[in-house]
BABAMAR-827930 format. One record per residue (C-alpha): y, z, x; residue in one letter. Coordinates in pm, 1 decimal, m for minus. Example, Ala and Ser with C-alpha at 12.3 -4.5 7.8 and 13.67 -1.06 7.14 Angstrom:
BEGIN
      north         up       east   code
     m450.0      780.0     1230.0      A
     m106.0      714.0     1367.0      S
This chain:
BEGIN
      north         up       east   code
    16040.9    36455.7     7513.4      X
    16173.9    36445.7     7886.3      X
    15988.1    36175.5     8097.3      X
    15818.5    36422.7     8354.3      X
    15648.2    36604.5     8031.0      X
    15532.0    36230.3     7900.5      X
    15347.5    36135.8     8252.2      X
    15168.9    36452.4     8294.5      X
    15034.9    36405.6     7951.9      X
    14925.9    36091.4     8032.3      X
    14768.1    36234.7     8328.9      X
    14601.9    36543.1     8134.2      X
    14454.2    36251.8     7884.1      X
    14312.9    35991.9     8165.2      X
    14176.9    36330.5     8370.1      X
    13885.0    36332.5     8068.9      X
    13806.5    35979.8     8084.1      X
    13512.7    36079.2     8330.2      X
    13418.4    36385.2     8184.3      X
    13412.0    36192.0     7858.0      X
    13230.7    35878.2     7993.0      X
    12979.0    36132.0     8164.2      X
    12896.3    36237.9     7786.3      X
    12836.2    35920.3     7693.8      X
    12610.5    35736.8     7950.8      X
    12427.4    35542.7     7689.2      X
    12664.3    35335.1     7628.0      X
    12753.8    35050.2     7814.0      X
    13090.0    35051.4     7960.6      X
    13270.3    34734.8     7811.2      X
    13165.9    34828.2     7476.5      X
    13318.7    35158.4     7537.7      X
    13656.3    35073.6     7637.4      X
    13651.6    34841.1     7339.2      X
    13540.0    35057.7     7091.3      X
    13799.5    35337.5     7265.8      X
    14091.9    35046.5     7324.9      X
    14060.8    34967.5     6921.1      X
    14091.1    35300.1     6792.5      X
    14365.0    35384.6     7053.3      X
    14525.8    35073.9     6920.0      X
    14542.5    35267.1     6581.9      X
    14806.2    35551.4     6679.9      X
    15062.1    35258.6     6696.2      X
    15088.2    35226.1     6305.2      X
    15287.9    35581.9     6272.4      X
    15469.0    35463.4     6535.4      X
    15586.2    35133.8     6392.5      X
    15619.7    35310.5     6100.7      X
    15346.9    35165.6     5938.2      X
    15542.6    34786.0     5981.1      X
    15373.4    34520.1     6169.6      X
    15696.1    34358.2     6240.7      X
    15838.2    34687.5     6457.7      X
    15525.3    34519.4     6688.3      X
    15661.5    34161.1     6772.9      X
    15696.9    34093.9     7123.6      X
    15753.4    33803.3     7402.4      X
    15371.9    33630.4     7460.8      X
    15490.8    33689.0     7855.5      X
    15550.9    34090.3     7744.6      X
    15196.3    34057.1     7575.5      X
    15053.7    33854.2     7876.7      X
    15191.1    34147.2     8083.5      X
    14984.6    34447.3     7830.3      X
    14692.3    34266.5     7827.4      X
    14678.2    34218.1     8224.1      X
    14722.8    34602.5     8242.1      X
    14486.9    34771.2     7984.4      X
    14201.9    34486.1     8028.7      X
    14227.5    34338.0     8379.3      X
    14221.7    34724.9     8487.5      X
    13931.5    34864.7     8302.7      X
    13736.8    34513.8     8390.8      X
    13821.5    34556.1     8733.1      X
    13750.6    34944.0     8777.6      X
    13422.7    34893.4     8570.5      X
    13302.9    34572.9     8802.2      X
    13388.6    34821.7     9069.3      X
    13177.0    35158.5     8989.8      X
    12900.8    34879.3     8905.2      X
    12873.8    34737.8     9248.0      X
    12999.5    35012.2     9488.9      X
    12934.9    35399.4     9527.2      X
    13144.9    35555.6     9201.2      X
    13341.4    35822.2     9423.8      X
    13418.9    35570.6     9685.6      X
    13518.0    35309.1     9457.6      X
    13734.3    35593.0     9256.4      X
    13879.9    35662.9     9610.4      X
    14061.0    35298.2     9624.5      X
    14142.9    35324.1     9291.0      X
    14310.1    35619.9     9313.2      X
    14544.5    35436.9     9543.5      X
    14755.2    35293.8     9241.3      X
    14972.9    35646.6     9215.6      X
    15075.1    35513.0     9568.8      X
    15122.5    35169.6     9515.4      X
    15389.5    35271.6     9220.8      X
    15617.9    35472.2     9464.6      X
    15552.7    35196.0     9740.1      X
    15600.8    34920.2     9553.6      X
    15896.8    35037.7     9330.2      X
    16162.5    34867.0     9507.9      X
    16045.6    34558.0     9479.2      X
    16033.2    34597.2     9117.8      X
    16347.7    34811.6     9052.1      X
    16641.4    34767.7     9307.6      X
    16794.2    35100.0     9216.1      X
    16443.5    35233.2     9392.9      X
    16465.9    35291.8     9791.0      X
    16166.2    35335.2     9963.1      X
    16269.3    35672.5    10186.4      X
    16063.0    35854.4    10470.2      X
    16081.6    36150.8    10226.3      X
    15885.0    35949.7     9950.6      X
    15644.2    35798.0    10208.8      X
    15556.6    36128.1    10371.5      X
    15475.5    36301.2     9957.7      X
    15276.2    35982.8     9898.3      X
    15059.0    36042.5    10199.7      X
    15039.8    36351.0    10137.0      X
    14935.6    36295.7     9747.9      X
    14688.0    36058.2     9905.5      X
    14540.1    36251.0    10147.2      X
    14472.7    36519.6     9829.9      X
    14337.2    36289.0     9631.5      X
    14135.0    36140.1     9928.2      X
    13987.8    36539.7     9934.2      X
    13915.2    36574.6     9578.5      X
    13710.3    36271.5     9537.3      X
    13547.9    36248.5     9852.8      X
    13493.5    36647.9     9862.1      X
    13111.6    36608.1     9740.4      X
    13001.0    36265.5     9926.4      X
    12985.3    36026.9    10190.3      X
    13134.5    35675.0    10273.8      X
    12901.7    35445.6    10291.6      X
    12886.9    35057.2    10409.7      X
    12782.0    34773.5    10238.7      X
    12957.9    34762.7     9902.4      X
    13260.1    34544.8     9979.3      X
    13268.1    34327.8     9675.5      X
    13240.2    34692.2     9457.2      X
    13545.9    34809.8     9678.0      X
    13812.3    34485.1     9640.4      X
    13743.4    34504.6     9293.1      X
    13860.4    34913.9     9288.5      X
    14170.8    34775.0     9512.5      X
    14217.4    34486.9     9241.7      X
    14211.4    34800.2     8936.6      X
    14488.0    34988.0     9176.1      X
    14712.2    34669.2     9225.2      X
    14712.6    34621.8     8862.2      X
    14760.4    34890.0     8695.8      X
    15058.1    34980.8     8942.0      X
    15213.6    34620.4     8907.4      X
    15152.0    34661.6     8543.8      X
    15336.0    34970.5     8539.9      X
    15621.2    34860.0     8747.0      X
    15633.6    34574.7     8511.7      X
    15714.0    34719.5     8210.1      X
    16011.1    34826.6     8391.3      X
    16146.6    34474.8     8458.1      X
    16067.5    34278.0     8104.3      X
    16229.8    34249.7     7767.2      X
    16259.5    34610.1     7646.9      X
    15950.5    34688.2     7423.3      X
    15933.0    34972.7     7179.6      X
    15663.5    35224.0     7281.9      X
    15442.7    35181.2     6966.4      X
    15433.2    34743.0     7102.1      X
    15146.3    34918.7     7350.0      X
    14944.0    34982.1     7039.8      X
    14923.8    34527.2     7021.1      X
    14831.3    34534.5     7392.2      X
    14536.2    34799.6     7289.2      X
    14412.2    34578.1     7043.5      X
    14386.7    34265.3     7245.6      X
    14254.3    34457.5     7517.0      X
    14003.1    34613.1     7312.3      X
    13889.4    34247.8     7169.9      X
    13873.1    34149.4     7508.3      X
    13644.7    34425.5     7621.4      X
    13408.5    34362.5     7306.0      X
    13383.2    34039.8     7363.9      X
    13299.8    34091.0     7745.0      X
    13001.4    34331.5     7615.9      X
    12856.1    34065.9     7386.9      X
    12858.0    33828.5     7687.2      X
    12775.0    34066.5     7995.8      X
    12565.4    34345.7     7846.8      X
    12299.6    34386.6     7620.9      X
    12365.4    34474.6     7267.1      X
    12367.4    34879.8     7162.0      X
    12323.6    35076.5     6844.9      X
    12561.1    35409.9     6851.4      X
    12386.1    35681.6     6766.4      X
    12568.8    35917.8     6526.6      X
    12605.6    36194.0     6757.8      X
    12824.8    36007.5     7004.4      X
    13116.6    35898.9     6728.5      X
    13282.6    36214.0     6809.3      X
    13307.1    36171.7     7177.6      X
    13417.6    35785.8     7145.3      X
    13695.9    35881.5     6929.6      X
    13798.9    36123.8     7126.9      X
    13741.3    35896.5     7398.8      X
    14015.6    35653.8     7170.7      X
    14245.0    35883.4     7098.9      X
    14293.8    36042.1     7421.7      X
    14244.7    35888.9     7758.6      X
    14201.0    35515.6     7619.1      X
    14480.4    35563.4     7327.1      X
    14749.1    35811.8     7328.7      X
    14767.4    35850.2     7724.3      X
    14914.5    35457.9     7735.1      X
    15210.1    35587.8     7485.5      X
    15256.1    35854.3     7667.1      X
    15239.4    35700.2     8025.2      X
    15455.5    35370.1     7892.1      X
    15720.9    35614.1     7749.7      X
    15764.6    35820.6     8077.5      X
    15789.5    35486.6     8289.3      X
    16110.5    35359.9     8042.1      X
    16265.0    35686.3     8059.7      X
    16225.9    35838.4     8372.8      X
    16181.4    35739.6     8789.5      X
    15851.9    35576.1     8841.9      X
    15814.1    35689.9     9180.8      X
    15872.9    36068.7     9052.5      X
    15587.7    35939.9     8813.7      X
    15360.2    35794.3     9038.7      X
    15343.2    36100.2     9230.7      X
    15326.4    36310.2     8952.0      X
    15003.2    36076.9     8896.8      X
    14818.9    36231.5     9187.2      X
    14710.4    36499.7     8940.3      X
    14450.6    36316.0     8823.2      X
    14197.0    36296.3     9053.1      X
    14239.1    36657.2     9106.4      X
    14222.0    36747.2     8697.9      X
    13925.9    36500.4     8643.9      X
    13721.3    36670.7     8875.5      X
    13785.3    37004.8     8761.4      X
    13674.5    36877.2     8401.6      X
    13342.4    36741.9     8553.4      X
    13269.3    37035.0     8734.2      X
    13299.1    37231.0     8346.7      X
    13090.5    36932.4     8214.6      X
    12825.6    36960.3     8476.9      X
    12785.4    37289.1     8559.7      X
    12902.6    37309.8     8912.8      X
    13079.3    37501.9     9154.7      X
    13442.1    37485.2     9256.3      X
    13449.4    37408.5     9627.9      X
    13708.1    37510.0     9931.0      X
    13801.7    37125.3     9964.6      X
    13875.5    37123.4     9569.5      X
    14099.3    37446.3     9640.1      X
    14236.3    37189.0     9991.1      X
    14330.8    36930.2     9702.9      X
    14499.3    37114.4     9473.9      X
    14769.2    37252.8     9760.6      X
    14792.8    36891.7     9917.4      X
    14849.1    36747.7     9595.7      X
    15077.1    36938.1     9397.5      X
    15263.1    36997.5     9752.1      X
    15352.5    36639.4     9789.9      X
    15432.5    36632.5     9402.6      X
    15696.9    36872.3     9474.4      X
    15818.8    36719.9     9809.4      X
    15876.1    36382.2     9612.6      X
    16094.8    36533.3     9321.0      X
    16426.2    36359.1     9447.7      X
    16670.2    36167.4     9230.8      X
    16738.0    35779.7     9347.0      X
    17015.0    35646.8     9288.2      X
């Protein structure tokens, strides 16, 4: 599978994540990222082919996987808790930019051109539209907002990262699910009060696992290894755009002129940023 066709499956999978969670809004968020992590966690046995030694790695490589999947959901979670959700979706939404910005710090074959600055913005700008495109900023939720900048620094540095440690086979990201998952489980038993799961919503949580909380890390871990993580990153400012055209299915609404705005500004700085670095 060639890298580019990896990352925009990851970003097809993470677009339902709110659609999904929308579905689902009995449920208390750490004990859905757990329950999701877990079963995500799952699609590594095929993978490994079935053997748990294939899934050995460095405690600094598992340090690493564990920062990403839990210290991002935590932090985005803490985030849409405390602060306006579209707002605090806007700075997180920032982390497609932080991977092109900060790749050369990471990778030292990555240069940091006025070509990949100007796509970024633009990407930004789009994704700026697409979130914002049905509310306001407002003041007051600054705690709610550094904890949506904390989700974008990780989960950029995290990605960067995988680029720079011991080599990993893809299926290891199955071991980081797990630990992330525990993590998130046990969060819910301290931080949020306990929850039966009605029948009815097993369907959506799985999906929930398999998809944007499972197969979407394979697929986003795999395109990182293999291809240019700043052609990634951009590719990444899909999201926003996807994700709201899946809530607008899931709630009924209209499509609006400024989702139209985001679509051009988005895929147009996708395509300005296709360049090979050397």
């Amino acid at each position: 599978m060639k890298s580019g066709l990896a990352a925009l499956a990851a970003v097809v999978l993470w677009s339902s994540l709110a659609a999904l969670a929308t579905l689902l809004p009995d449920i208390p968020a750490f004990l859905k990222t757990g329950i999701g992590l877990l079963i995500g966690s799952l699609i590594a046995l095929p993978l490994a082919k079935f053997d748990l030694r294939n899934l050995k790695v460095s405690w600094g490589t598992l340090l690493l996987g564990v920062y990403g999947l839990f210290g991002y959901h935590a932090a985005l979670f803490i985030a849409l808790q405390t602060a306006p959700s579209v707002q605090a979706n806007l700075v997180n939404y920032l982390w497609p930019l932080l991977i092109v910005l900060l790749a050369p710090i990471f990778i030292k074959s990555s240069k940091l051109t006025l070509r990949i600055v100007l796509a970024s913005a633009i990407g930004f700008i789009g994704a700026a539209v697409a979130v914002l495109s049905g509310g306001t900023t407002d003041g007051g939720f600054a705690i709610g907002y550094l904890f949506a900048l904390v989700a974008a620094v990780v989960w950029a540095t995290y990605s960067l990262g995988t680029k720079v440690v011991t080599p990993f086979p893809t299926a290891v990201v199955g071991l980081f699910a797990l630990a992330a998952g525990l993590l998130a489980l046990a969060s819910h038993w301290l931080f949020e009060k306990p929850t039966s799961i009605p029948m009815e919503s097993w369907p959506l949580l799985i999906a929930l696992g398999v998809g944007p909380l499972g197969a979407a890390f394979y697929f986003w871990d795999y395109a990182l290894k293999n291809g240019n993580p700043q052609q990634v990153g951009l590719l990444s400012f899909l999201t926003p755009l996807l994700s709201t055209a899946l809530l607008v299915v899931v709630s009924g609404s209209t499509v609006s002129y400024w989702l139209l705005l985001s679509a051009v500004l988005i895929i147009g700085g996708a395509v300005l940023g296709r360049q090979k670095i050397s």
